[in-house]
N, C-alpha and C positions, 0 to 999 in steps of 0.2 A: 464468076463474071470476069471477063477480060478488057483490062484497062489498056488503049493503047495510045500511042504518042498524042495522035490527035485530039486524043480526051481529053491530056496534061495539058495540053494546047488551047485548046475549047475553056479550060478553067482559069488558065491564066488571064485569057482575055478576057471572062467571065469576073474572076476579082479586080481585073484594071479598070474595068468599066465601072464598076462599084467602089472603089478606092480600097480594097482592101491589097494593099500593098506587101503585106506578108507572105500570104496566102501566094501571091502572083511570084514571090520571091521562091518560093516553094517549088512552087513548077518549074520553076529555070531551077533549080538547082537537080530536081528530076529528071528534068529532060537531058542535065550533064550529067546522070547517073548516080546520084547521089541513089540509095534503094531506101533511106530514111523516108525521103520526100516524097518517092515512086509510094509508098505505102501511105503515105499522109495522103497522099492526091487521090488513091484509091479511097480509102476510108470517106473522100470528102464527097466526092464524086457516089457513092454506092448510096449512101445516105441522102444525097439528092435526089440518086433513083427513083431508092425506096420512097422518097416525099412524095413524087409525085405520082408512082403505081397507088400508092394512098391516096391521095387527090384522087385521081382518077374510080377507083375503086370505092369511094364512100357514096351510101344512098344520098340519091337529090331529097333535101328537106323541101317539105311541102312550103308554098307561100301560104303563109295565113289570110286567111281571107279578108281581115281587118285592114288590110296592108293595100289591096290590090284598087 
């Protein structure tokens, strides 16, 4: 999977919007090349992916009828 600027980009704004201030610290240290951070912002970023090909991918539970 190919992580590219825009992603680091997409993430940081993604943690500022949430408060997660580190996380956003990460990215700009990424985006100057740090390759610590490039790999931290991948790892965070893949496993978001992957949550959401999950999400996507799990059978719809039935509603119970009790419910409806």
């Amino acid at each position: 999977m190919t992580i590219t600027e825009q992603n680091i980009i997409d993430l940081a704004q993604e943690a500022s919007a949430h408060g997660d201030h580190a996380m956003e610290d990460i990215c700009e240290q990424a985006l100057e090349g740090a390759d610590w951070a490039w790999r931290e912002c991948a790892e965070v970023i893949a496993e978001a992916r992957a949550a959401e090909v999950g999400a996507l991918t799990q059978p719809r539970q039935p509603t119970p009828s009790w419910s409806r």
